[in-house]
N, C-alpha and C positions, 0 to 999 in steps of 0.2 A: 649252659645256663648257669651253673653252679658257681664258676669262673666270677661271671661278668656279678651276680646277685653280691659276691663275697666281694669283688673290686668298689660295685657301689656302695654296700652299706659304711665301707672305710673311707669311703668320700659322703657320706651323710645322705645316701641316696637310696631310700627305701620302697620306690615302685612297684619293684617285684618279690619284695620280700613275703606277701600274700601268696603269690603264686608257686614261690618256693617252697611254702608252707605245705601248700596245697600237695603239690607232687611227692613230698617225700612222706607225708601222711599218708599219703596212698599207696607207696612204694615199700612201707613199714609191713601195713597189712598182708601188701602180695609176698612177700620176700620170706614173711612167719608163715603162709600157708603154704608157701612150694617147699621152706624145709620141714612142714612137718609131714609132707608130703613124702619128701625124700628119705625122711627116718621110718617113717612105718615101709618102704619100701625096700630100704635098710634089712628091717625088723624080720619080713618076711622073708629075703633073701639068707637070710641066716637059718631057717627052717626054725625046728623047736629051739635049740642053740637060744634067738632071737629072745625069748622067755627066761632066759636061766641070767639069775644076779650076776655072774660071776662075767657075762658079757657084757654089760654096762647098757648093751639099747634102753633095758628098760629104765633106767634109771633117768641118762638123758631125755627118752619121752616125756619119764612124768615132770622133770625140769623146764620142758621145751615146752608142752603142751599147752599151759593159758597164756604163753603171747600171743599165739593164736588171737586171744578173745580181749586183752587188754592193749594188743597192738593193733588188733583192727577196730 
């Protein structure tokens, strides 16, 4: 789909550009919630480790965590 939406719009053809909209808006949402999924899975597989600055989890957590809410 992505293909064809980028071929039309360079030919003046905006059809599907709603519906492109649509899917990747929603693909935004899913995409912040399985990685923040994957870090805190991350997190805990590092044991206490996972907690300590000098590991960086936490850090990217607290960088990762409100796409979450401003991507979905």
């Amino acid at each position: 789909m992505g293909k064809e939406v980028v071929r039309d719009s360079e030919n003046g053809i905006f059809t599907r550009l709603n519906e492109a909209h649509s899917l990747s808006s929603g693909l935004k949402a899913v995409f912040t919630a399985d990685v923040m999924a994957g870090m805190e899975l991350l997190r805990r597989a590092c044991g206490g480790h996972g907690f300590n600055q000098y590991c960086g989890i936490v850090h990217l957590l607290s960088e990762t965590a409100p796409t979450v809410t401003y991507e979905g």
